[in-house]
PDB file of N, CA, C and O in Angstrom:
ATOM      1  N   UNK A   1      -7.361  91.295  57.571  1.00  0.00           N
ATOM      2  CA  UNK A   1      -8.483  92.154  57.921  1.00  0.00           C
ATOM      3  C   UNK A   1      -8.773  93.101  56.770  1.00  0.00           C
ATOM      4  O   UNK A   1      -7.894  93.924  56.513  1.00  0.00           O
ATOM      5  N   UNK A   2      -9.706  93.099  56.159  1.00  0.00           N
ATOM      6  CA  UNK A   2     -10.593  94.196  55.700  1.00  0.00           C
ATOM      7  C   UNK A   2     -10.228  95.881  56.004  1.00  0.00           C
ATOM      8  O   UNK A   2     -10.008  96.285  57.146  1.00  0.00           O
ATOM      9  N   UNK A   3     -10.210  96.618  55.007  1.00  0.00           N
ATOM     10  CA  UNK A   3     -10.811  98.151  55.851  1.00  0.00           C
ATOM     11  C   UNK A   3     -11.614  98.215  56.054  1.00  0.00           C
ATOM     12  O   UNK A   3     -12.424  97.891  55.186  1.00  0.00           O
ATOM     13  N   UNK A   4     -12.120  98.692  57.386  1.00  0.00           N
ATOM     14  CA  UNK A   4     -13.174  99.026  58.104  1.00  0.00           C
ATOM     15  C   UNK A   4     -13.120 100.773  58.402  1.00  0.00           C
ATOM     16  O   UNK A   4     -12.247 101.498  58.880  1.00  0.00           O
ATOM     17  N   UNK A   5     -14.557 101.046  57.848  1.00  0.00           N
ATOM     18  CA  UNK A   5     -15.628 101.816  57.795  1.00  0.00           C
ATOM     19  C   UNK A   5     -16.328 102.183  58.824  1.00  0.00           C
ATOM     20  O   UNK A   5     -17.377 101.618  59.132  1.00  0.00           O
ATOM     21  N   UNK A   6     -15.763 103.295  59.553  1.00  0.00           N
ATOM     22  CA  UNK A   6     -16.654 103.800  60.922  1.00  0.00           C
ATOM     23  C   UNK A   6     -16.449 105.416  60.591  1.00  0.00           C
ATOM     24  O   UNK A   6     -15.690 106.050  59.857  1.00  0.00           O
ATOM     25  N   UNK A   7     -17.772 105.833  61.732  1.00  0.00           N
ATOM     26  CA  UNK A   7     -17.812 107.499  62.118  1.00  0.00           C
ATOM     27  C   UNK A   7     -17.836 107.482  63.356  1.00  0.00           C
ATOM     28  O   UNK A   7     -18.275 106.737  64.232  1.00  0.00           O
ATOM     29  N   UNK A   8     -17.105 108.752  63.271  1.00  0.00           N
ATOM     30  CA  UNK A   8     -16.926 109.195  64.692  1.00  0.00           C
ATOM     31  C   UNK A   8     -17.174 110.930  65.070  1.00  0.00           C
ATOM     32  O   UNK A   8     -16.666 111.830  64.401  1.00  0.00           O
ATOM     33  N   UNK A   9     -17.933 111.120  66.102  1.00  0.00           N
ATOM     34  CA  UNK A   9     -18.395 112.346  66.210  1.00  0.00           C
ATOM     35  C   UNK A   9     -17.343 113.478  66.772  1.00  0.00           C
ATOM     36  O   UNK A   9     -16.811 113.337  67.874  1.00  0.00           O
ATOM     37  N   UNK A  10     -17.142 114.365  66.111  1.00  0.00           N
ATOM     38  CA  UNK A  10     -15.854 115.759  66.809  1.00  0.00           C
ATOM     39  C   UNK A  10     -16.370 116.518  66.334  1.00  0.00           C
ATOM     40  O   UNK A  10     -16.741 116.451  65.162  1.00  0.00           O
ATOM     41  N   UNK A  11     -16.652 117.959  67.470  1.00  0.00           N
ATOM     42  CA  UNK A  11     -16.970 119.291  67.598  1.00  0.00           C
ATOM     43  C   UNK A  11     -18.302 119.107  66.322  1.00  0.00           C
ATOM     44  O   UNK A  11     -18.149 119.495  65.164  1.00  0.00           O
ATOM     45  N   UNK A  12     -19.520 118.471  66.814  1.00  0.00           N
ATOM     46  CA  UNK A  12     -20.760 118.496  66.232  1.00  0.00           C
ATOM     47  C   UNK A  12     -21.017 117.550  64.830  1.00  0.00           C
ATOM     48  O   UNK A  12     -22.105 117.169  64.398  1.00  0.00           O
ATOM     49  N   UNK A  13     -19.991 117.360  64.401  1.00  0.00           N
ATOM     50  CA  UNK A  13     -20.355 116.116  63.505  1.00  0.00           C
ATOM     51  C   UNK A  13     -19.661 115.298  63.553  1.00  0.00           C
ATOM     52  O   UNK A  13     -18.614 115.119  64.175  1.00  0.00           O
ATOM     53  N   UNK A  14     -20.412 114.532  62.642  1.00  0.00           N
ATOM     54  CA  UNK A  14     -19.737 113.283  62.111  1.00  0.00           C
ATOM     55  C   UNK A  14     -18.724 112.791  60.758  1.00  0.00           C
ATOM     56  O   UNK A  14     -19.058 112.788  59.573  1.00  0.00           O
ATOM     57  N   UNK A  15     -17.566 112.439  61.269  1.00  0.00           N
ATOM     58  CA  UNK A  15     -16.532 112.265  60.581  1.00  0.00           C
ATOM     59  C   UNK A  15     -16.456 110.998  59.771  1.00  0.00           C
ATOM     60  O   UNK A  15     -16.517 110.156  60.666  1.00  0.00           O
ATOM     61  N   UNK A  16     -16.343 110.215  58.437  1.00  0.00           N
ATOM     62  CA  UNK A  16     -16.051 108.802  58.242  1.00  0.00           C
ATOM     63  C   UNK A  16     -14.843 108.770  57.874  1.00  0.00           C
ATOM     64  O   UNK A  16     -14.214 109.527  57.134  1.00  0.00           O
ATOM     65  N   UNK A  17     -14.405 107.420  58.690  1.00  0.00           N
ATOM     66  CA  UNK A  17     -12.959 107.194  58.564  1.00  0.00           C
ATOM     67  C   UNK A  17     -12.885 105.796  58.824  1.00  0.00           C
ATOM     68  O   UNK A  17     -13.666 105.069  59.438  1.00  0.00           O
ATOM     69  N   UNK A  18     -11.326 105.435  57.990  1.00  0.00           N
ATOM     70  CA  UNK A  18     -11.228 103.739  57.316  1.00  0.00           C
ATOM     71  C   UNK A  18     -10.263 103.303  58.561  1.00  0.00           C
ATOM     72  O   UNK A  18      -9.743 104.321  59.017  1.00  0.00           O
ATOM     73  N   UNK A  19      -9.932 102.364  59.121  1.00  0.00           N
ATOM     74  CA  UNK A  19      -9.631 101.729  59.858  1.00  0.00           C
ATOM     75  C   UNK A  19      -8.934 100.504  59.083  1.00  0.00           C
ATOM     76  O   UNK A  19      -9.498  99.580  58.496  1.00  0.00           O
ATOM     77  N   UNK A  20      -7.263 100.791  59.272  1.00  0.00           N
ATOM     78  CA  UNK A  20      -7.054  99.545  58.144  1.00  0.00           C
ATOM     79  C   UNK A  20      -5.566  99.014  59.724  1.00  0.00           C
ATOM     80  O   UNK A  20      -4.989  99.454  60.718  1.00  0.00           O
ATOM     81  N   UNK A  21      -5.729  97.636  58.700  1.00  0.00           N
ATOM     82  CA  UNK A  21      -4.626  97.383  59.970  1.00  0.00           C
ATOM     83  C   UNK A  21      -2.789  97.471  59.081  1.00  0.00           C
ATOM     84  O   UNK A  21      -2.599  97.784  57.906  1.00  0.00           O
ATOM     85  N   UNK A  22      -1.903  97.158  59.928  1.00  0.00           N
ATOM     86  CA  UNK A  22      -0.569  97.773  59.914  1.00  0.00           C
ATOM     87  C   UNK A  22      -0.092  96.605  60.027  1.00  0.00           C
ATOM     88  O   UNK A  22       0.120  96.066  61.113  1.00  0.00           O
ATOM     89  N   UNK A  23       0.171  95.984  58.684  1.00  0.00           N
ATOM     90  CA  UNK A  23       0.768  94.739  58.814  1.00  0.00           C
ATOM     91  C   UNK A  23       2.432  94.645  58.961  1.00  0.00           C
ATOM     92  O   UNK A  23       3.193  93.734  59.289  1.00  0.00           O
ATOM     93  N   UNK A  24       2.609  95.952  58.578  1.00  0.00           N
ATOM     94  CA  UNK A  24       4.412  96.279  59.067  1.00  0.00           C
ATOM     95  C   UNK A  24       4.591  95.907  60.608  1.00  0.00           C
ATOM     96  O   UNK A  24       5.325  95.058  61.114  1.00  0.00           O
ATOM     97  N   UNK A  25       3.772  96.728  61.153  1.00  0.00           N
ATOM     98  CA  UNK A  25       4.694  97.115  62.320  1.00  0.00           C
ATOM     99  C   UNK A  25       3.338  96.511  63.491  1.00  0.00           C
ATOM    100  O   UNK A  25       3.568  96.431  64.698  1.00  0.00           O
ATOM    101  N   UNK A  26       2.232  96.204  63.007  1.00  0.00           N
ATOM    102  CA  UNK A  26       1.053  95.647  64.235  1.00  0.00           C
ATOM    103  C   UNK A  26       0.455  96.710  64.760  1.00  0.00           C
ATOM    104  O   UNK A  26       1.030  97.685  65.242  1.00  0.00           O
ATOM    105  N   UNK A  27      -0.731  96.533  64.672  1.00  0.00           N
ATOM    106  CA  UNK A  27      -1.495  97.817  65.085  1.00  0.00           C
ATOM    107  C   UNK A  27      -2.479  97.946  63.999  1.00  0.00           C
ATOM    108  O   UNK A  27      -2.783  97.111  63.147  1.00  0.00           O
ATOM    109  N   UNK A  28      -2.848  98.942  64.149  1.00  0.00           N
ATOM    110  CA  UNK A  28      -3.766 100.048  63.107  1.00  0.00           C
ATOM    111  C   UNK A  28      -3.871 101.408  62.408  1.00  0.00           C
ATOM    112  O   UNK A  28      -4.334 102.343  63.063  1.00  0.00           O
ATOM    113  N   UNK A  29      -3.667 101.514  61.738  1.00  0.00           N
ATOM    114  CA  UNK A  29      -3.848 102.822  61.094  1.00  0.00           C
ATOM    115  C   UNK A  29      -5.169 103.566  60.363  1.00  0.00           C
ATOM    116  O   UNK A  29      -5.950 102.868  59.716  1.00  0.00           O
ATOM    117  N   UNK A  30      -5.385 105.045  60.498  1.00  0.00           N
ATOM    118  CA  UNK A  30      -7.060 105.860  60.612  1.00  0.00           C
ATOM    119  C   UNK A  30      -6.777 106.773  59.909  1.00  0.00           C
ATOM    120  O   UNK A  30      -6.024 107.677  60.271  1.00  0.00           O
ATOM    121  N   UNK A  31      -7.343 106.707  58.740  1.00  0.00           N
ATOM    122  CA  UNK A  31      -7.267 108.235  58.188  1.00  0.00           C
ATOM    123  C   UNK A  31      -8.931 108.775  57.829  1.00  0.00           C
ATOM    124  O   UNK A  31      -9.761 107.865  57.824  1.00  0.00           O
ATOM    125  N   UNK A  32      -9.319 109.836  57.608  1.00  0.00           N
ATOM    126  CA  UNK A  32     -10.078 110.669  57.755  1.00  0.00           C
ATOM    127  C   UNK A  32     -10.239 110.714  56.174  1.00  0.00           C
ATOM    128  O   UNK A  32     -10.741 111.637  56.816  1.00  0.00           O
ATOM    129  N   UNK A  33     -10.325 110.701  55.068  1.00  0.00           N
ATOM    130  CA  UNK A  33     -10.883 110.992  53.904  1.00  0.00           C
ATOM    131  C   UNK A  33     -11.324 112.086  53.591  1.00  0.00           C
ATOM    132  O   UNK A  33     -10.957 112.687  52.581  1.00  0.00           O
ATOM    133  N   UNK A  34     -12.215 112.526  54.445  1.00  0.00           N
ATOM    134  CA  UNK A  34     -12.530 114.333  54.094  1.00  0.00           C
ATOM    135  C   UNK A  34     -12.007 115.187  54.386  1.00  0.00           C
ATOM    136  O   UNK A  34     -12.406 116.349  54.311  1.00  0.00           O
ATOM    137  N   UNK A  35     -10.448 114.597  55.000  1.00  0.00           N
ATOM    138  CA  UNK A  35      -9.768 115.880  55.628  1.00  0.00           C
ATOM    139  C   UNK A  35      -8.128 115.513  54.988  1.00  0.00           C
ATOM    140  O   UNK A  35      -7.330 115.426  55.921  1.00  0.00           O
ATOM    141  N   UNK A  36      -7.659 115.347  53.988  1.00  0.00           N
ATOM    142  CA  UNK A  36      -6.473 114.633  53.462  1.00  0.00           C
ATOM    143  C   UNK A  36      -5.338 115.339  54.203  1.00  0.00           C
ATOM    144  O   UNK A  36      -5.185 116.485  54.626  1.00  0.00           O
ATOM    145  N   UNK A  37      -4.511 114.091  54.201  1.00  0.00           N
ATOM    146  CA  UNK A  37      -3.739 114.084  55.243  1.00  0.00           C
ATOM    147  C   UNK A  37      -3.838 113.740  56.627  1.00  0.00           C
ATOM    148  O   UNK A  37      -2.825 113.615  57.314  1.00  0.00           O
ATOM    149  N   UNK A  38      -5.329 113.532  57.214  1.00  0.00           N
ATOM    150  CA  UNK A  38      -5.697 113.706  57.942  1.00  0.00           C
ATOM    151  C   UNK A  38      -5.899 111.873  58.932  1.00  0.00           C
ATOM    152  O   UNK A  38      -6.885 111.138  58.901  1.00  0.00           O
ATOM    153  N   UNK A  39      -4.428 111.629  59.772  1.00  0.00           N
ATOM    154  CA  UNK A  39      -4.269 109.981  59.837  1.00  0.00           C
ATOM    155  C   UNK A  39      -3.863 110.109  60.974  1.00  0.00           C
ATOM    156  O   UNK A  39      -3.406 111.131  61.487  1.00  0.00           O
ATOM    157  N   UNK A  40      -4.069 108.593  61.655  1.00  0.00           N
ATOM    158  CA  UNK A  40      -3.244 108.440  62.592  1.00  0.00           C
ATOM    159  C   UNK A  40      -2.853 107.473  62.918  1.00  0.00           C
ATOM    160  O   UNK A  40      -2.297 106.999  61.927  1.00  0.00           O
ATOM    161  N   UNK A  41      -2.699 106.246  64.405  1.00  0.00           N
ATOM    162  CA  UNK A  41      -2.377 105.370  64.433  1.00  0.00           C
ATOM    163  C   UNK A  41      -2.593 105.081  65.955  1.00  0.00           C
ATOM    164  O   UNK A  41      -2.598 105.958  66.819  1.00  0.00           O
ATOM    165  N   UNK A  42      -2.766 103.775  66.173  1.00  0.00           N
ATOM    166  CA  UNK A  42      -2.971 103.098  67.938  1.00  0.00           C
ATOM    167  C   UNK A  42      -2.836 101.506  67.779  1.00  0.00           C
ATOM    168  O   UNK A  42      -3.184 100.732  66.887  1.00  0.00           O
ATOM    169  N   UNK A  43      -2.248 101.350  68.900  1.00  0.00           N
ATOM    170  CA  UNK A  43      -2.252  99.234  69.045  1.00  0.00           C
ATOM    171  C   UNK A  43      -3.320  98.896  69.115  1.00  0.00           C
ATOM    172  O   UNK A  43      -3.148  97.681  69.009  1.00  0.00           O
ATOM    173  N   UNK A  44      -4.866  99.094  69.269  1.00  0.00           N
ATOM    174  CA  UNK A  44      -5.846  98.494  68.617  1.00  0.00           C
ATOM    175  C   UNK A  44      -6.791  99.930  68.022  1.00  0.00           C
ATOM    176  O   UNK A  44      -6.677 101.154  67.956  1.00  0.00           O
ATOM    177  N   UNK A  45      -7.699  98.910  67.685  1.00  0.00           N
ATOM    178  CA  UNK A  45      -8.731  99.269  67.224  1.00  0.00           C
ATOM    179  C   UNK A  45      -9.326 100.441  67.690  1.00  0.00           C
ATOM    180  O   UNK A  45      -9.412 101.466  67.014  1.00  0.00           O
ATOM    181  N   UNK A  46      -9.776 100.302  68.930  1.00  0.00           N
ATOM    182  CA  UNK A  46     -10.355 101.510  69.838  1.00  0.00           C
ATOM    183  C   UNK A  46      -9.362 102.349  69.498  1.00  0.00           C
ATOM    184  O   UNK A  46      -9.459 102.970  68.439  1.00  0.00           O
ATOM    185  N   UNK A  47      -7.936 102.557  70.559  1.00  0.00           N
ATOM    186  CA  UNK A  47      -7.100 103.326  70.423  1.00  0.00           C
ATOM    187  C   UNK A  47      -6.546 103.855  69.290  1.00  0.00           C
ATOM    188  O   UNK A  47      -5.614 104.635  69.489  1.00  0.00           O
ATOM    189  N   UNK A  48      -6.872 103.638  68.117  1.00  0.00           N
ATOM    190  CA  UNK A  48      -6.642 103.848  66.952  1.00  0.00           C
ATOM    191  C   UNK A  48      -7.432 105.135  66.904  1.00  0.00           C
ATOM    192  O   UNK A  48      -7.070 106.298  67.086  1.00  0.00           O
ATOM    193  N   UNK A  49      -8.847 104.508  66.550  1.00  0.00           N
ATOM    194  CA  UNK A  49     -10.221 105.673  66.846  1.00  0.00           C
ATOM    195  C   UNK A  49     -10.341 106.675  67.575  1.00  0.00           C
ATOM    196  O   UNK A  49     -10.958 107.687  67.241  1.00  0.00           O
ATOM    197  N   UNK A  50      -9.495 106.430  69.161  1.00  0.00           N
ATOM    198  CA  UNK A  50      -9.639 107.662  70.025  1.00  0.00           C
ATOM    199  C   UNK A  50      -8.342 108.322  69.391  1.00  0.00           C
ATOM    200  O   UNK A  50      -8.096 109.428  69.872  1.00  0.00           O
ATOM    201  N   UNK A  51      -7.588 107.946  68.557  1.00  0.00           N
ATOM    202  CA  UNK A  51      -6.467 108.704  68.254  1.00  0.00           C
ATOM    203  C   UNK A  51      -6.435 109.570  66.986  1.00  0.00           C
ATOM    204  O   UNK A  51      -5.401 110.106  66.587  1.00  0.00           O
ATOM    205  N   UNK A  52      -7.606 109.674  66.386  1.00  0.00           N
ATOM    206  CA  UNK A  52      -8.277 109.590  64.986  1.00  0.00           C
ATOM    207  C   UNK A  52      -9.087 111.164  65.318  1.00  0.00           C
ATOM    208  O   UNK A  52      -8.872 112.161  64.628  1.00  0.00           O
ATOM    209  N   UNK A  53      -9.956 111.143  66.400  1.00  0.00           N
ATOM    210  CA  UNK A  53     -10.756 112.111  67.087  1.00  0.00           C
ATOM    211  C   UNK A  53     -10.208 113.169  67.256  1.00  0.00           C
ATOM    212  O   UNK A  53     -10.847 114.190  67.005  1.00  0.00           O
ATOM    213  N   UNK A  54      -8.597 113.275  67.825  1.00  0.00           N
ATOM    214  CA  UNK A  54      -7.564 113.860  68.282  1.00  0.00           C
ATOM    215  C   UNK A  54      -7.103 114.400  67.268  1.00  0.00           C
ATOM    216  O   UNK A  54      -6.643 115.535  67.387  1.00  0.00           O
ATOM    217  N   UNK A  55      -7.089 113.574  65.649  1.00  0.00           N
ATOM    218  CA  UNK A  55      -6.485 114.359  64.731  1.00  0.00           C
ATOM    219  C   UNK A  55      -7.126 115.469  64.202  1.00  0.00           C
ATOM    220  O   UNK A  55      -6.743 116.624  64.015  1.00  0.00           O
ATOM    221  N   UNK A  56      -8.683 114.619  63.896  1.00  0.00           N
ATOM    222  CA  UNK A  56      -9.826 115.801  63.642  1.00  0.00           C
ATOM    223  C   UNK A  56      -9.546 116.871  63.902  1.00  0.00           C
ATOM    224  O   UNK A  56      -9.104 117.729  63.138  1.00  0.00           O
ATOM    225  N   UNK A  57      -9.912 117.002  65.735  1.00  0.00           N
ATOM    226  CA  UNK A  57      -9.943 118.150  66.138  1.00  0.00           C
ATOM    227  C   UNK A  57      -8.834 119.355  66.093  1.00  0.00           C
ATOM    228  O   UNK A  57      -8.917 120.579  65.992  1.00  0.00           O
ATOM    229  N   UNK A  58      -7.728 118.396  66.220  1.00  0.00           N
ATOM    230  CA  UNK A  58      -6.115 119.165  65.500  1.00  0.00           C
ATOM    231  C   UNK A  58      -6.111 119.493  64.217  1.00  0.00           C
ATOM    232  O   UNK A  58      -5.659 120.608  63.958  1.00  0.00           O
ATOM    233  N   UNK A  59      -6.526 118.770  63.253  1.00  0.00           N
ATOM    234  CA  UNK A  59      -7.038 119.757  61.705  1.00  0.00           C
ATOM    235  C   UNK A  59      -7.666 120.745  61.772  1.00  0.00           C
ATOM    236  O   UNK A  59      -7.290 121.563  60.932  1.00  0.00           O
ATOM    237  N   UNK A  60      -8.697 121.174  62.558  1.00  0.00           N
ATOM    238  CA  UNK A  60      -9.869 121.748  62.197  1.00  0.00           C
ATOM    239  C   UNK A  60      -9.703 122.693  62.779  1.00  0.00           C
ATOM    240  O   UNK A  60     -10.370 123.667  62.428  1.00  0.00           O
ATOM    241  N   UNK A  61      -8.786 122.842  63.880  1.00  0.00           N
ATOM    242  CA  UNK A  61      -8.239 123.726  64.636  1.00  0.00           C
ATOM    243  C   UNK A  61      -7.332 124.670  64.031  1.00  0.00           C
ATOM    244  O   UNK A  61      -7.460 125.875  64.248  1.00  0.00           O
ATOM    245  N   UNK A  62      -6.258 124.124  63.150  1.00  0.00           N
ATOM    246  CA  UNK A  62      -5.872 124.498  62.363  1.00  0.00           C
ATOM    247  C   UNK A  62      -6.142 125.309  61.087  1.00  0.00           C
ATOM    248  O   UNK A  62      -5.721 126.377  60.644  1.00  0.00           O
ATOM    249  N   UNK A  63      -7.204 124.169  60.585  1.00  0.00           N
ATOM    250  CA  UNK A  63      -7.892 125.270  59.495  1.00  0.00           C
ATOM    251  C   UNK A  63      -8.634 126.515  59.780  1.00  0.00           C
ATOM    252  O   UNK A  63      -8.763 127.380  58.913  1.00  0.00           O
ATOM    253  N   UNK A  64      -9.033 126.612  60.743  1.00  0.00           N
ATOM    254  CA  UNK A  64      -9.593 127.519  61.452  1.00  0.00           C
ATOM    255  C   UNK A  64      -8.905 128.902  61.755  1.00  0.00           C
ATOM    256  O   UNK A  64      -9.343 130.038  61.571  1.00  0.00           O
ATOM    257  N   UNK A  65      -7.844 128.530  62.211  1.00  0.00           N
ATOM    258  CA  UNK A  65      -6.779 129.549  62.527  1.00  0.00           C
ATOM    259  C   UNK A  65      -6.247 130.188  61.110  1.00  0.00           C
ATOM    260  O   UNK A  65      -6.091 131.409  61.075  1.00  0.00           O
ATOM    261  N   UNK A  66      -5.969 129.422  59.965  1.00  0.00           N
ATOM    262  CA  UNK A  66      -5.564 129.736  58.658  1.00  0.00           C
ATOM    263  C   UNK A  66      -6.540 130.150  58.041  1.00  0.00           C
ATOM    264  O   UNK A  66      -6.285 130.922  57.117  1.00  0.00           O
ATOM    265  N   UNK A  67      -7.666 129.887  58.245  1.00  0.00           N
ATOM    266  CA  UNK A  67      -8.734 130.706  57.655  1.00  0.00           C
ATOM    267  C   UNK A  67      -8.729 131.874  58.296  1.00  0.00           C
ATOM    268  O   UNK A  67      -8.198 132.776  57.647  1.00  0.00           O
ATOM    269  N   UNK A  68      -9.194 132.210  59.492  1.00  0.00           N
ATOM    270  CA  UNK A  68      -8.560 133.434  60.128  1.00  0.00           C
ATOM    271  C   UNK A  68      -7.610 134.387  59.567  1.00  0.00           C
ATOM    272  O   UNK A  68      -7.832 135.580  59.361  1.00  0.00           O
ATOM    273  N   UNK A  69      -6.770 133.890  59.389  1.00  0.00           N
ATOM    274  CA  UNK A  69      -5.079 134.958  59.249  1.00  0.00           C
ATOM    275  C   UNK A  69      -6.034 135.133  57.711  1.00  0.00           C
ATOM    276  O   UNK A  69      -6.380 136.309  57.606  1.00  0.00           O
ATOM    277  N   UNK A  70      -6.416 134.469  56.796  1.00  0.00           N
ATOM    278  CA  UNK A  70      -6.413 134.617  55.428  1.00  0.00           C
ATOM    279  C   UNK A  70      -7.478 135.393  55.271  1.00  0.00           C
ATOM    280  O   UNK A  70      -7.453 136.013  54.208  1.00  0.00           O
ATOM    281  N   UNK A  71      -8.503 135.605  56.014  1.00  0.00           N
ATOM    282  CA  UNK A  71      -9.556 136.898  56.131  1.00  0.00           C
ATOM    283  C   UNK A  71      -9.325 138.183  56.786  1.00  0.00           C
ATOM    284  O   UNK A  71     -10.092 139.085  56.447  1.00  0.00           O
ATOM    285  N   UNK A  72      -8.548 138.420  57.536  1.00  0.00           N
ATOM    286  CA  UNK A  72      -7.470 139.261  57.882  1.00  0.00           C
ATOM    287  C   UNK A  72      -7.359 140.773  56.919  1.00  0.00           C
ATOM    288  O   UNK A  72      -6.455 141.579  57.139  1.00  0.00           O
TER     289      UNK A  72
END
């Protein structure tokens, strides 16, 4: 399989992220590109993606909070 190239929408935009598969262990793996570090993983495809959404919003949440303390 190819990497595959999708967006996915969290807290008002749109995110692009690669969809590659996990030839180790079966499955898929999602990382986020505009957010480094920013990955995850599910036994398919979908579940990969809804697991991807989850990271977003856990980054951003984060940065958020650290931006916070750092304007402080």
């Amino acid at each position: 399989m190819h990497d595959l190239k999708h967006k996915v929408f969290v807290k008002s935009n749109y995110y692009e992220v690669v969809l590659h598969s996990d030839m180790e262990d079966g499955g898929y793996w999602v990382e986020c590109p505009a957010l480094p570090s920013c990955v995850s993983q599910g036994d398919t495809e979908e579940e990969a993606l809804i697991m991807i959404k989850d990271a977003i919003e856990g980054h951003l949440e984060v940065a958020a909070k650290r931006h916070k303390k750092v304007a402080q």
